[in-house]
Structure formats: structure tokens, C-alpha cells
N, C-alpha and C positions, 0 to 999 in steps of 0.2 A: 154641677162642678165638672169640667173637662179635666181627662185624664193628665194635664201636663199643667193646669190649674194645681192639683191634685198633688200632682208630684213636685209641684214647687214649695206646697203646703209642709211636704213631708221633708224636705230639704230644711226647709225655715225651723218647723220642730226640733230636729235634730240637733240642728246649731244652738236651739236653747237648748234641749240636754245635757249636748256637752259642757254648758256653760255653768250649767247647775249641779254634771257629776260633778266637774273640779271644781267646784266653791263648795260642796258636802263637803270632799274630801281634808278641804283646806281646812274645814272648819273644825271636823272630827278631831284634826290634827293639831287643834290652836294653833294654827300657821305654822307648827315647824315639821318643814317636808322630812325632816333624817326620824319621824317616827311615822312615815308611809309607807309601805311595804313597797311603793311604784312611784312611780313618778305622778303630781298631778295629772297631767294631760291623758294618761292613759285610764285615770277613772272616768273624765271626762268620756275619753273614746269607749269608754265601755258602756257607758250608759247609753250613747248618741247612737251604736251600732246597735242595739237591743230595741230603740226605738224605731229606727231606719228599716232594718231589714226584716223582720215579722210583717211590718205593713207593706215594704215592698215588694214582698213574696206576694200579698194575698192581691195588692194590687196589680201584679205582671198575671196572675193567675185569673183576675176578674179580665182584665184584659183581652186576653186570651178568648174567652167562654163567653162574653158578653154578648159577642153578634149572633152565635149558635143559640144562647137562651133567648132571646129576643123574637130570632126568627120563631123559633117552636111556637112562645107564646102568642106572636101574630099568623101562625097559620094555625094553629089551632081553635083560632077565632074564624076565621072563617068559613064561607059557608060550606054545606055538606059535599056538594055539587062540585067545588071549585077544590076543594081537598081533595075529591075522587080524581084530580088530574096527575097524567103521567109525571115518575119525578122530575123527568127534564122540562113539561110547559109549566109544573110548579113552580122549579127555581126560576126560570123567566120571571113569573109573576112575583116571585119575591123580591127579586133585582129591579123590576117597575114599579113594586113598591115603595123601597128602598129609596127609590131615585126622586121619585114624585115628594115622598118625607123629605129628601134633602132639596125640595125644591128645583131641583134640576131638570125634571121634564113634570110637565101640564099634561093630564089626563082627564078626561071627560067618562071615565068607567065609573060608576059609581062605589062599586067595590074596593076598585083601588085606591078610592079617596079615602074612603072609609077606615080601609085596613092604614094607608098612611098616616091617619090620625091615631090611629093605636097603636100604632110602629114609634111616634115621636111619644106619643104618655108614656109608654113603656118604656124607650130608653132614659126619659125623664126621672121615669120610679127606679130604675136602675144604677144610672149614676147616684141620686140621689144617697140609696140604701148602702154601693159602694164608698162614697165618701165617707160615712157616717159608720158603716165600719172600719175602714182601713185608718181613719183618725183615731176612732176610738181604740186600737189594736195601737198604735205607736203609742198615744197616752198610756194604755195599759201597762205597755212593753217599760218604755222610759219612766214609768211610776216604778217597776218593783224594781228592775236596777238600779235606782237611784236609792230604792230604799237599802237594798247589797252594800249599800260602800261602807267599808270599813276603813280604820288605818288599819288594818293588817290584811287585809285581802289582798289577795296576788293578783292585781288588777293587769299587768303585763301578762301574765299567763292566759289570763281569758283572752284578753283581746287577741294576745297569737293564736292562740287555740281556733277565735272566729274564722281569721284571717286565712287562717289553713283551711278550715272548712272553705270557706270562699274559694280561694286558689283549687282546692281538688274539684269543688263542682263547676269552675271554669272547665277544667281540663276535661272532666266529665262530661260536658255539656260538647267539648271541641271533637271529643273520640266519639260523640253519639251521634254529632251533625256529620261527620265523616263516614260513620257506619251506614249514616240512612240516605246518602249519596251514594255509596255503593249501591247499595240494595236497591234501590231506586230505579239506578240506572240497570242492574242486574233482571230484576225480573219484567222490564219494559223490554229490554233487550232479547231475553229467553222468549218473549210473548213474540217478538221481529222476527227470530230464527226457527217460530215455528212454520213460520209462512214461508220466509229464505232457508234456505240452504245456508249453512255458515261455508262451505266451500266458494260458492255462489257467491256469496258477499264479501269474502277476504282474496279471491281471486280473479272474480267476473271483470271485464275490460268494458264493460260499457254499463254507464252511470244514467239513470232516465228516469227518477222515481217516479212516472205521469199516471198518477191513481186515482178513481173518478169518486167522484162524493157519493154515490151508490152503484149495487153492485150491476142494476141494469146497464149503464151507461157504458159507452163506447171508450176504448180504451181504461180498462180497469185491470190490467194487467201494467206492469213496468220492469225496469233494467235495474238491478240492485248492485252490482256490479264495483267496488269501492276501490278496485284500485286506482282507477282516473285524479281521483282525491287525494290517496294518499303520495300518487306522485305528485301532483301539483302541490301540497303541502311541503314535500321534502325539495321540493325544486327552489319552491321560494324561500322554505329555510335557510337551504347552502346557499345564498345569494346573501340569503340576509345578514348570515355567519361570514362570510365570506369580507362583508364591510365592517360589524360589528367589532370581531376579535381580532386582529391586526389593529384597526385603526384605538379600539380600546383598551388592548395590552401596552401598544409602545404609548397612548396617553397616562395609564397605569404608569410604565417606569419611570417616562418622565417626572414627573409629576412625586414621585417615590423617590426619584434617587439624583435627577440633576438640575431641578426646579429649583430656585431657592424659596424662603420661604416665602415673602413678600408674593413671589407669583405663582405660587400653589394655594395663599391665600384668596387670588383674586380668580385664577384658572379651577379651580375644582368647582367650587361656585354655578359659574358661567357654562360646566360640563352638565353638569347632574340639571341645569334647568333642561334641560332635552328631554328629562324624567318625567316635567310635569307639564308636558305640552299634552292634550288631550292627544287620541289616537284617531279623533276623527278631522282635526287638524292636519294632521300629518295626511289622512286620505285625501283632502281637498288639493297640498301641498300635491304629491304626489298624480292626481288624476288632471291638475290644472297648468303644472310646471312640468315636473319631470315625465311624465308620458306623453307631452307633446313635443319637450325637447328629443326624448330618445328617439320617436316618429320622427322629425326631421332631420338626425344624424342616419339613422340609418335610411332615409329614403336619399342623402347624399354620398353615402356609403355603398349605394347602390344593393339593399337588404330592405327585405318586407319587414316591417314591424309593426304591431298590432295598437290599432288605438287601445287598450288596455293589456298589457303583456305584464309575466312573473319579474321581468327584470326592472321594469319601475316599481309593482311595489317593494324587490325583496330588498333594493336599493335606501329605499326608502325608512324599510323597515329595519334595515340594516345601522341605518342614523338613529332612529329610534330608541335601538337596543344597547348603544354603545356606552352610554351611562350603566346600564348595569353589571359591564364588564371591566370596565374603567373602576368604578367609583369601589366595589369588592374588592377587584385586585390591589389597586392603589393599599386599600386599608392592610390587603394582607399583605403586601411587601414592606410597609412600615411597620408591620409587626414583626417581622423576622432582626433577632438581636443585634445591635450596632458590633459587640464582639467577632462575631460571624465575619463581618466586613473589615474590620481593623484585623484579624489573623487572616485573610487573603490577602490583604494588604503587604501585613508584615512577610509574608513567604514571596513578596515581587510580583504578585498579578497584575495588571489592571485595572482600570474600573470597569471597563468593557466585561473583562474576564469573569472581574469577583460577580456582576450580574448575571452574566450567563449559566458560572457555576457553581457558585454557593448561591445567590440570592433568589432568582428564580426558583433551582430542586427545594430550596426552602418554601415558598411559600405555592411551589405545585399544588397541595390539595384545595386548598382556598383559589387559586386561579382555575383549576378544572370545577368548582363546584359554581365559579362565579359564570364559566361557560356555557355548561349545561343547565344552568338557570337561565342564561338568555336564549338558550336552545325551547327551552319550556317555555318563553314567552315568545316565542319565535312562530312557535307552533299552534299557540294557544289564541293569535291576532286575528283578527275581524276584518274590523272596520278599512284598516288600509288595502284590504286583500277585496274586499267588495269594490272600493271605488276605484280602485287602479287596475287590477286584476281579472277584473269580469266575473261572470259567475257560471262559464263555462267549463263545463265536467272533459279536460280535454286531454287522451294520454300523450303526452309526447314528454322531451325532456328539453326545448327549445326555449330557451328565455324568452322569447321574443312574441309568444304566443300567447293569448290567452289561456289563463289556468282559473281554477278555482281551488279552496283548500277545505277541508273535514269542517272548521268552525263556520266559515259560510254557510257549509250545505245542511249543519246543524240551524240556522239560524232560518234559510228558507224554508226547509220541511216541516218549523214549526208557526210559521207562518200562515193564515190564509183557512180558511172555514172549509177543510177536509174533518172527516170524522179521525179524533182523536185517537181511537184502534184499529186504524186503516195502518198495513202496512209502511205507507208514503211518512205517515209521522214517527211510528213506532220505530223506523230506518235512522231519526236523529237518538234515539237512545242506545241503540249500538254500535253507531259511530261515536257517541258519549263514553261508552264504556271502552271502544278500542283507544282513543283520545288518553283517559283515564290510566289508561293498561301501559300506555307508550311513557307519558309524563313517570311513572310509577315507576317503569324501566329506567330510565333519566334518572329518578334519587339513587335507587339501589345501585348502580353502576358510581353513584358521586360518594357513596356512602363507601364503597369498597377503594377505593383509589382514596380516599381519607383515611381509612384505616391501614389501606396497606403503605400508601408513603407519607406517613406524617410521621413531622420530627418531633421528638420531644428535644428541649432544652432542660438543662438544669439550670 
């Protein structure tokens, strides 16, 4: 039985429990609910989550563990000879195996025919023994809660009581994957700086990571040098900022304050689709349209412009972003109290006024958070900065020129069959963590301008 077999099984269960706690309860109760401590439906959910989540724990957890136990048991079959190999022609051989069981490459080894026959029984005995516990674990489960229900059991108290536990090891699970992206990134990075210089890296002017796949080879030395990067990053930002927050604040007021409704119904819509245009859409846009227009205004402008230059994509990108400063701000200026605007009113402003000076200082920290969020996604883009942009490491501060930006160079250096502990790759984990360090600067700066100018209303 495949795991999503499986987990459809354990869905279907569920819905019979719950169908069964609230028909106990009902019955316990001779149908009249005013001597149930709860409501039906929550014995119901009591039983259904007692079912559900024991087996979906053991099944995320067989999950998890199932390729690790597998492999062991098919290398541990084989022969003496081919176990004596280094870990790294091992796991080859495991991944050939692997592949050959899924039918995806034809091998003439005998060994590995071998072993992929026993790679397919064993996963076969595995799912198997999975299903047949994690079924009998929900039976189990939704037998003795069902057998629980009473009329007077506080069947709302458990179920909140679950539901909390649920919520906190959400939050548990969100602070843990957050912690081990630092760390991640942290001691990859400490391993980069032993080899750089962090002077070297946060100041060097020339950018060349060209590091050779072993140490004999010619040129195994390189230029680590990262400011090239982060200027081209910040170059295309204020380009991108530059189109972004003008053209999506005054779409915010409009839109907030002299739209009517009918066409803020139809215009907000038609805004936020720019959200969900892919971003590799907008590179093709960008490297096929706009950076060959820009190339022929300025070669009639009589100015060199670069078949890939910062100012098509931050242009670009700039269009991109402007739903996220629009569509914030908008919500946070309709938040700000109709009162507010009726007593500017009443003192003789006008509407010009009461926006500039009551409506706006009102809804400043939500308009600064919705910026610096497009600042962070500004910063954080790829794909248009690859196809319009180049991926030359180039200092200067010239729109016009080809740039490259930190998430590029993150994405070449981990590209391409260099040894994984070669400075050249280890160099994207400390641009990871400056990346990381800068976005981090961004909240805490959003977080203090929201605490220090936010209004309270009564």
C-alpha cells in the first residue's frame, strides 16, 4: 500500500469515527443534547483526532526512516568485497541500485540486479508491516475514545486541549526549521572563513570564485571579494524600489480613498494578478522586450547600453513588486478610522490635506512594513536578475551595465560538479548568511518604526 494510498485510508477512517463518536454520544444521551456536557460534534471530533493523529505521527515518522532502514538492510546483503567500498562509491552503488528497482536504468552487473531485487522485496515487507500498523494504531486509537464518551465528559475541553498541542508543535516545528537554517548556514559559512578572510570577503573588489575540482590543477586559487555583488544587488534594488513604491503607494490611495467601489472592485483584482505571474515569466518579458527596447533608446540616445544591463531587470522587477506595496498599503489605509477623516474634514481640510496629514501618519507603519517587504523581495529575486541582468560580477554603479546580484551567485556556486568543501561552494553559504543578516536588519528596523509610530485608536 503506497503512502498516500495509506493516508487516504486514514482520512476515510476518521470520518467514520467521527460519525460513530456523535451517534455514542447521541445515544448515551437518548437524543436529548441539553444532558451532553458538549456539543455532539465535538465527541464526534474527539474520537476522529484520537484516530487521525497517533497513526499519522507513526506514519510521517515510518516516512521519514523508511529509505534509511532499507538501505541498511540492502547493504548489509551484500557482498563482503563491495561493503569494503569507500562511503562515497557505496552510495553510488546504492543510488544504481535504487534506480535499476525503480526500473529507470538497465544494468548488466549482476550484483546490482541482485541487490535490486532485494531493495523491491524489502520495500514491499515494509510498506506492508507499515500499513498494518499504522491501521491498526488508528483502530486502536478510535476504539478506546469511542469507548470515553460519556454524557458528561467535557469533550470541548479535550478537543481544545488537542488542538493546542497541535498549534504549539506547529510553532515548535516553525522556530526549529528557522533555528537549523541558521545553523546551517552558520557553520558552512564559519568552514568558508576559514579559508577567506571575512575582511577579504565583506571588502575585496573583485569577485572570481574560479576553484579547480582538485588541488593539483591549474587555477585553484580565486577572488572572493563580494562587494561587486552586493553592489549590483543594491543597484537593482533602488531601480526596482524606485518603480515599485511611487507607482504602488499612489495605486494604494487611489484605490483607499477616491476609487469608488464598483472600481476598486474591478481594479484591485487586476493589480495583485502581477502577484501571481511566475518570476520566470517576467525574465523572459524582461530579457526579450524590455532589454532590447532599452538597447535601442539608448543606442538613439546616443549611450552604450548593455545587452543585459541592472536597469531592465530592476525595471522589470520593479513591476513585479508593486502588488506588494499596493495591495498592504491599500488594506492599511482602509484600516485607518472613518472618524479620523470626518474630524479633518469638520476643521476645513481637504481631501488632499486630510490624506497627506491625518491619513497617511496613520497608516505610516503598515505602509513602511509593506516597503521593506518589497525591499526583501527585491533582494531576495533570481530568476529576472539571471535573464536580464547577466551574471557578471561587475563594480560599478551604472544602470546601464551589466550587474549580477548575492542570489545568482548563490545559485551558480552551487551549481556544477566542484567538491562540495571547496571554498567556490562553501562562498554560497556566506553569502547565505550575509543575505540572511541583511533581510533580518529589514524586520528589526520594520519592527521599530511600528512600535515607535503606531497609533492606537479607542
Amino acid at each position: 500500500m503506497t503512502s498516500l494510498l495509506l493516508l487516504a485510508t486514514l482520512l476515510l477512517l476518521s470520518a467514520a469515527a467521527y460519525q460513530f463518536g456523535r451517534r455514542r454520544a447521541l445515544a448515551a444521551a437518548s437524543g436529548d443534547i441539553r444532558r451532553l456536557h458538549s456539543l455532539p460534534n465535538y465527541y464526534g471530533v474527539f474520537v476522529a483526532l484520537w484516530c487521525l493523529l497517533p497513526a499519522l505521527l507513526v506514519l510521517g515518522l515510518w516516512m521519514a526512516l523508511e529509505g534509511s532502514l532499507v538501505r541498511a538492510l540492502v547493504v548489509s546483503e551484500l557482498p563482503a568485497e563491495t561493503r569494503a567500498l569507500s562511503p562515497a562509491r557505496l552510495g553510488l552503488l546504492v543510488n544504481e541500485v535504487r534506480n535499476a528497482a525503480a526500473g529507470s536504468v538497465h544494468t548488466s552487473d549482476p550484483v546490482v540486479r541482485a541487490a535490486a531485487q532485494r531493495y523491491l522485496q524489502h520495500q514491499r515487507t515494509a510498506n506492508a508491516a507499515a500499513a498494518v500498523l499504522v491501521l491498526t494504531l488508528a483502530v486502536v486509537g478510535g476504539a478506546l475514545a469511542w469507548s470515553r464518551v460519556r454524557p458528561k465528559m467535557p469533550a470541548i475541553t479535550a478537543v481544545e486541549r488537542i488542538v493546542k498541542a497541535l498549534l504549539l508543535a506547529g510553532s515548535c516545528v516553525a522556530v526549529l526549521t528557522t533555528i537549523g537554517i541558521v545553523l546551517s548556514l552558520l557553520f558552512e559559512a564559519l568552514r568558508f572563513f576559514k579559508r577567506v578572510p571575512v575582511p577579504e570577503f565583506l571588502f575585496g573588489l573583485h569577485w572570481s570564485p574560479q576553484m579547480a575540482l582538485r588541488a593539483d590543477q591549474v587555477g585553484s586559487s580565486g577572488s572572493f571579494g563580494a562587494v561587486p555583488l552586493f553592489t549590483g544587488t543594491l543597484l537593482i534594488s533602488l531601480l526596482a524600489m524606485a518603480v515599485s513604491v511611487p507607482v504602488g503607494l499612489f495605486s494604494a490611495i487611489y484605490l483607499a480613498e477616491f476609487a469608488h467601489p464598483r472600481t476598486r472592485s474591478a481594479l484591485k483584482p487586476l493589480l495583485e494578478i502581477l502577484a501571481g505571474i511566475p518570476t520566470v515569466v517576467y525574465g523572459f518579458f524582461a530579457a526579450l522586450t524590455v532589454a532590447p527596447l532599452l538597447r535601442r533608446a539608448g543606442t538613439a540616445l546616443g549611450l552604450e547600453v548593455a545587452s543585459e544591463s541592472a536597469l531592465a531587470a530592476g525595471l522589470v522587477m520593479g513591476v513585479m513588486i508593486i502588488p506588494f506595496v499596493s495591495s498592504l498599503s491599500d488594506d492599511v489605509l482602509t484600516a485607518v478610522p472613518r472618524g479620523l477623516r470626518e474630524a479633518s474634514y469638520g476643521l476645513g481640510a481637504t481631501k488632499a490635506e486630510t490624506i497627506l496629514r491625518v491619513v497617511l501618519p496613520a497608516a505610516l507603519p503598515g505602509v513602511v512594513g509593506s516597503v521593506l517587504l518589497a525591499i526583501s523581495r527585491a533582494i531576495g529575486e533570481t530568476m529576472i536578475v539571471v535573464m536580464a541582468a547577466g551574471l557578471t560580477a561587475n563594480l560599478t554603479g551604472n544602470p546601464l551595465a551589466a550587474v549580477t546580484t548575492v542570489t545568482v551567485q548563490i545559485v551558480t556556486l552551487l551549481v556544477g560538479d566542484q567538491e562540495f568543501d571547496s571554498a567556490k561552494t562553501l562562498a554560497a553559504f556566506a553569502l547565505g548568511l550575509v543575505l540572511f543578516l541583511v533581510t533580518l536588519s529589514f524586520n528589526i528596523i520594520a519592527l521599530h518604526v511600528v512600535r515607535r509610530y503606531r497609533e492606537r485608536y479607542e
